[in-house]
N, C-alpha and C positions, 0 to 999 in steps of 0.2 A: 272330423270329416263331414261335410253337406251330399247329402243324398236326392238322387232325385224320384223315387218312387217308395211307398212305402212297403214294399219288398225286400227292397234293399237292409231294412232294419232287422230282417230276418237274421239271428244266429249270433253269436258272440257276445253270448250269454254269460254274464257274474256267476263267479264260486265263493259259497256261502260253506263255513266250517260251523258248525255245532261242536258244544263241549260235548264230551261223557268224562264218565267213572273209569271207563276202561281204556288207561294209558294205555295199552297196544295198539287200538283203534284210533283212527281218526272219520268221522263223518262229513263228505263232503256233497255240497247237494249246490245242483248246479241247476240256476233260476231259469226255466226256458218261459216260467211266466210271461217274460219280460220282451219275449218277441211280438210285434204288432197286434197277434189276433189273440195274443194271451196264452197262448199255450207250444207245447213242443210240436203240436198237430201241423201249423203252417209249414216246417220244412217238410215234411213228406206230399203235404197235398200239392203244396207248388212243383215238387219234383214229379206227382204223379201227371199234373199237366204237363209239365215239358214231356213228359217222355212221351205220353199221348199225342202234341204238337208232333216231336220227332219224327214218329210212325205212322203218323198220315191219321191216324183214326181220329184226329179233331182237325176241322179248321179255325181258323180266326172269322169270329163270328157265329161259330156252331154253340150247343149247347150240352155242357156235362151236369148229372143226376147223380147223385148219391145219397145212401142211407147212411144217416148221422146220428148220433147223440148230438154234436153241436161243436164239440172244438175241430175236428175234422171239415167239417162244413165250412165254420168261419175261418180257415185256411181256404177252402178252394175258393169262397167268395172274396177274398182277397184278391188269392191269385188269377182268378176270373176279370177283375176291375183290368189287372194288367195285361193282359192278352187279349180283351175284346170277344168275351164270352159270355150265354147267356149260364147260370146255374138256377137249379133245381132243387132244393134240399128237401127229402123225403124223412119228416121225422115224427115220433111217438110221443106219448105223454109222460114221458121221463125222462124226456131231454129236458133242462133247465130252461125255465122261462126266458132269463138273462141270454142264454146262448140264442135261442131263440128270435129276442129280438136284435141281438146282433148280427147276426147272419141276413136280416129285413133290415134293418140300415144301411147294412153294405150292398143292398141291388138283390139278394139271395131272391129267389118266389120259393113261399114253404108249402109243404103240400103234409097234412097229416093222414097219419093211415089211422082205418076206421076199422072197431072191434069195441070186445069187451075185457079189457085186459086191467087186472089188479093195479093201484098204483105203483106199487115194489116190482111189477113185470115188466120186462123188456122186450118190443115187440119186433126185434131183429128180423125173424124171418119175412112177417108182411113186409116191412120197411124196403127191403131189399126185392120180392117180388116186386112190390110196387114202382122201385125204382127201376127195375128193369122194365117194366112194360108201360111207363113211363117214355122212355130213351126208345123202344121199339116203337113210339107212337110219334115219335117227332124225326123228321127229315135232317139227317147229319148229326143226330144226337147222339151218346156214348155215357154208358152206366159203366163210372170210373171204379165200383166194385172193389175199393180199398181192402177186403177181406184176402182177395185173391190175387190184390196184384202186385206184379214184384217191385214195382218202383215205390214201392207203401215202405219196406225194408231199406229199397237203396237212396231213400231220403235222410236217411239218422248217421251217413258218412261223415258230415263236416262237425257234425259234435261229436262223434268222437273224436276226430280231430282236436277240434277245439279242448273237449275235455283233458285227454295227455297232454296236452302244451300246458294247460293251466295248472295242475295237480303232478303232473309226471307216473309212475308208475299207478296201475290201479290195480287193487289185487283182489275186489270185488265187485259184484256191480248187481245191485237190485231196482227190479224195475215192475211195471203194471205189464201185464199182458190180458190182450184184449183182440182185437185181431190178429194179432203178434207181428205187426210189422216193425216196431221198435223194438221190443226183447230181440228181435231176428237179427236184423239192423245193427244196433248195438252192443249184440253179446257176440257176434262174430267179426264186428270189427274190433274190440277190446281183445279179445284170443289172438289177433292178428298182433296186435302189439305188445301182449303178456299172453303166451297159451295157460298159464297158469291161474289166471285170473276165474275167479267164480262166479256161476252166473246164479239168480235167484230170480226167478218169474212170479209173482202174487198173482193171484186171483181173488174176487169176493168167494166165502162160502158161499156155494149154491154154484157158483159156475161149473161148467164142464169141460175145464180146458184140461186136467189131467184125470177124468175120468170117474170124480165121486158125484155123486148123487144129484141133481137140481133142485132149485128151489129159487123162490123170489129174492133179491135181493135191491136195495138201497143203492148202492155205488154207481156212478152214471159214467159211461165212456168204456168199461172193463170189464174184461169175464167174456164168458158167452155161454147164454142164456137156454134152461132146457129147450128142446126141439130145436134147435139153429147147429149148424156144423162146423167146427174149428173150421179155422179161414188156412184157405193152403200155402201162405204167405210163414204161416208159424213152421219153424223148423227146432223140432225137440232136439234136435242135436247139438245143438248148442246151449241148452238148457241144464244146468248143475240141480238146480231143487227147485220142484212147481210146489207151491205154496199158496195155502189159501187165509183168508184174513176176514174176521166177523165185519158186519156194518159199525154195531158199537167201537170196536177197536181201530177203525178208519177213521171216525167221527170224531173220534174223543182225541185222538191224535190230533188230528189237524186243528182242534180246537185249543188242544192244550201247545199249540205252537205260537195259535196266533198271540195266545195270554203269555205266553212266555217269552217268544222272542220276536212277536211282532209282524211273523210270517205269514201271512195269510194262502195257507194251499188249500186243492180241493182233497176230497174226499181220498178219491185212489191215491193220489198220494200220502193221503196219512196213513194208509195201510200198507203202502210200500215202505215208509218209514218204520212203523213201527213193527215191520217185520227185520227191517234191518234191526234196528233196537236187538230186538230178543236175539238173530242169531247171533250177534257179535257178542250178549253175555252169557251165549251159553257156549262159545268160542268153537263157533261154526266158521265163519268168517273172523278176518282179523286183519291188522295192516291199515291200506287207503279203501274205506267203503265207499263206491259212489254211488248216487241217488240224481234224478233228475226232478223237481218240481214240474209236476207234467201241465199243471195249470192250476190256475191261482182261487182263492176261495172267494174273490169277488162275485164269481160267478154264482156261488150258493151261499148265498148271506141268508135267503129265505126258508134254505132247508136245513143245512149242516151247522149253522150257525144263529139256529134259530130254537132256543131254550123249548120256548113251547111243542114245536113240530116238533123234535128228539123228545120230548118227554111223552107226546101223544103214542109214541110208537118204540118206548122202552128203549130209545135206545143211549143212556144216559147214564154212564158208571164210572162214578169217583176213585173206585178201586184201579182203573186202568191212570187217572192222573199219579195217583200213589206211585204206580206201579213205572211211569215214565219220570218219574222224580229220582227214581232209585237209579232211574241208567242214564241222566244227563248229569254233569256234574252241575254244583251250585253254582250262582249266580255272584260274581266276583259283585264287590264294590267298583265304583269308579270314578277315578277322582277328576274332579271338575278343574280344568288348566287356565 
């Protein structure tokens, strides 16, 4: 097919199977890397425009604001180029450089919020002040507030679609949760076509999405960060087990993917991975697990994938490769045709 916008390449995204140990399981992890802005973030931000176009609250030519970490962002400036929008990306010192300046490629203007915040801290709440009183400061402008809004959820419809047609039944499905528009999203459209199906929501330790303690963490895009409020987009009802996942164990994952089968994902997603991992051996889940690649480890080649930065800040353990060696099966041969 020839397209004529680069929108259009949005969704209909490869399914990738992983081996394991555990013949009852199979792991399927479905590449949303591989859409335009690089991650699963473009189909929600496009859809949060349209719905905003729909309902009068934007016009063409007006301007949308929001608080990003960066894959979020580089969806709406995307979806900004197509509709004849100005954007605003309101972000922190822990959004990825790489995101960063891709969202300034694509037309984005970035605005940083100013503070004294640790580098492992996420500064959600200014970010989002700021972008609100950003959007109250400009004539026709609208703070798209992905935390709270419902077309943040009703953008992850057409993968699940997508996903049953490529896989067929799914009887688990673990995912990042972070403002929860995709767990929401997702684990209630999979219930719709399996009620049976299991949902699994990861967070980094330290977040406060189901209620333990805070603290700084590492992971970019996920979680939400002490002092910030779960976003009212999250709906626990649809949530089977909120689970939390160390920085090292995200890290070492996604590392030990790229060395292994050549995958390059970011961070949360190794943690969502290696949470599926453990429940499936301890035969929590079982059956078709699915996984999405929420975005790809291009984007932190500096931090997550950078021997020295992980070793400055401990976050570096061998025992966790041991320990994914034992739950992937080995490495066939393969003969050269």
């Amino acid at each position: 097919m020839i397209f004529s916008k680069v929108t259009d390449l949005i969704g209909n995204t490869p399914v990738m199977q992983l081996p394991l140990m555990q013949v009852d399981s199979r792991l399927y992890i479905k590449v949303e890397k591989n859409n335009p802005g690089g991650s699963m973030k473009d189909r929600m931000a496009r859809n949060m425009i349209i719905a905003a176009l729909r309902s009068g609250r934007i016009q063409s030519g007006g301007t949308i604001i929001e608080s990003s970490s960066g894959n979020t962002g580089i969806g709406l400036a995307l979806a900004a180029i197509e509709f004849g929008l100005r954007f605003i990306a309101v972000v922190d010192h822990h959004a990825a450089q790489d995101k960063i300046a891709i969202m300034r490629a694509l037309g984005a203007e970035i605005r940083y919020v100013k503070g004294d915040y640790g580098e492992n801290e996420v500064a959600v709440v200014e970010r989002q002040r700021m972008a609100a009183e950003i959007a109250s400061e400009i004539p026709g402008a609208i703070f798209m507030n992905q935390s709270d809004n419902v077309a943040n959820a009703g953008g992850y419809a057409e993968l699940v679609r997508e996903f049953v047609n490529q896989i067929g039944r799914i009887d688990a499905w673990v995912g990042c949760v972070g403002t929860g528009g995709s767990m929401t999203g997702i684990s209630h459209g999979l219930k719709v076509h399996n009620p049976d199906t299991v949902t699994v929501a990861v967070e980094p330790e330290g977040s406060i999405v189901f209620g333990k303690p805070g603290k700084p963490y590492y992971q970019s895009g996920t979680g939400t960060p002490e002092g910030d409020t779960v976003g009212l987009v999250l709906d626990y009802s649809c949530i089977d087990y909120g689970e939390q996942v160390s920085d090292t164990c995200a890290f070492e994952t996604a590392r030990y993917l790229a060395r292994r089968f050549g995958l390059l994902v970011g961070g949360s997603t190794g943690g969502a991975i290696y949470k599926a991992l453990e429940f499936i051996n301890k035969g929590t889940i079982r059956g078709n697990v699915a996984l999405v690649v929420a975005d790809g480890g291009e984007k932190y080649l500096h931090t997550i994938f950078n021997e020295t930065w992980l070793q400055e800040r401990n976050l570096i353990s061998p025992e966790i490769w041991q320990q994914l060696d034992g739950w992937f099966a080995p490495a066939a041969g393969v003969e050269v045709q």
